[in-house]
Every structure is written in C-alpha cells, then in structure tokens.
N, C-alpha and C positions, 0 to 999 in steps of 0.2 A: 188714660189714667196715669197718673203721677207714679212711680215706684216708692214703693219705702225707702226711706235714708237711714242705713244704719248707726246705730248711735251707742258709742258706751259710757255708761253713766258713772263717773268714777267719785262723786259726792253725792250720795244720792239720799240722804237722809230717810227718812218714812215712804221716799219717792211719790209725791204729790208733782212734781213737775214732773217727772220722768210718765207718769198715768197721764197727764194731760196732754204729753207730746204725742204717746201712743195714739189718741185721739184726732191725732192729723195726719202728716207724712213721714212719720219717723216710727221706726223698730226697734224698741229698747234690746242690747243685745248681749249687755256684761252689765251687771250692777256689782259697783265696790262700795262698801259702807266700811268706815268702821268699828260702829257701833252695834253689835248684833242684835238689842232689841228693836232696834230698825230696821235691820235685814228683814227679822221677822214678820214684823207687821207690812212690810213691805211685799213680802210673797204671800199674806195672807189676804192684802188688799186685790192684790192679781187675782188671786181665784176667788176674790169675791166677782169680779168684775170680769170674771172669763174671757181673763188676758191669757195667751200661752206664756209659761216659764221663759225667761230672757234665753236664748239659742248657747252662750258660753257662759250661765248661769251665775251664780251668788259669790262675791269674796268679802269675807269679814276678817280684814284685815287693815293693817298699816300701806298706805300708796309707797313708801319709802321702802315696805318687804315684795314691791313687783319689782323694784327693779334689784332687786337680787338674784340669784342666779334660777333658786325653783321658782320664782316669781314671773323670771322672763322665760320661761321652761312652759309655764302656766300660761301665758299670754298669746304662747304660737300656737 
C-alpha cells in the first residue's frame, strides 16, 4: 500500500482539487485560503464527505502574513 503524501494546500479556493487529491495518495494537511467564504464551504464540503479536518487545520488569511513573524510562529 502506497502511504499518504502529505500535502499543504496554500490556494485552495472552494478546495474541489484538494477533495479530489484526498481521493488518491495525498493527505490534505493545512488549507490556506484567502477568502473565508471559501474556507467555509470548504470544511463544509469535508464533512459532507466524511473527510477528517486537515491535521494543522484552516488559515483565512493573506500568504504574505505567513511569512511574518506569528505566521512563521504558526507554520512550525
């Protein structure tokens, strides 16, 4: 059996490709959107589909506020 690849999805709009990866050999395992009624719909589409919540969960934020200091604080 192949292992999960894990994978953080840092564009992940409505996450229709991030669902479809789940579907193969990959572990969605940080989603950053950000746009939060995409977040939204996006953890709602998982428990439609009784996927477990991504392992280092949801950021609804700007990719330019990770690499700031609580950003990179957040990451580790």
């Amino acid at each position: 059996m192949i292992p999960n690849i894990k994978f953080f999805s840092f564009f992940s709009d409505c996450g229709f490709f991030d669902l479809g990866l789940e579907n193969t050999a990959f572990e969605i395992v940080f989603v950053k959107e950000s746009f939060s009624p995409f977040i939204e719909a996006y953890s709602y589409a998982r428990q439609l589909l009784e996927i477990s919540e991504p392992e280092y969960g949801y950021f609804a934020d700007s990719l330019v506020s990770l690499t700031e200091e609580n950003g990179k604080i957040y990451l580790q």
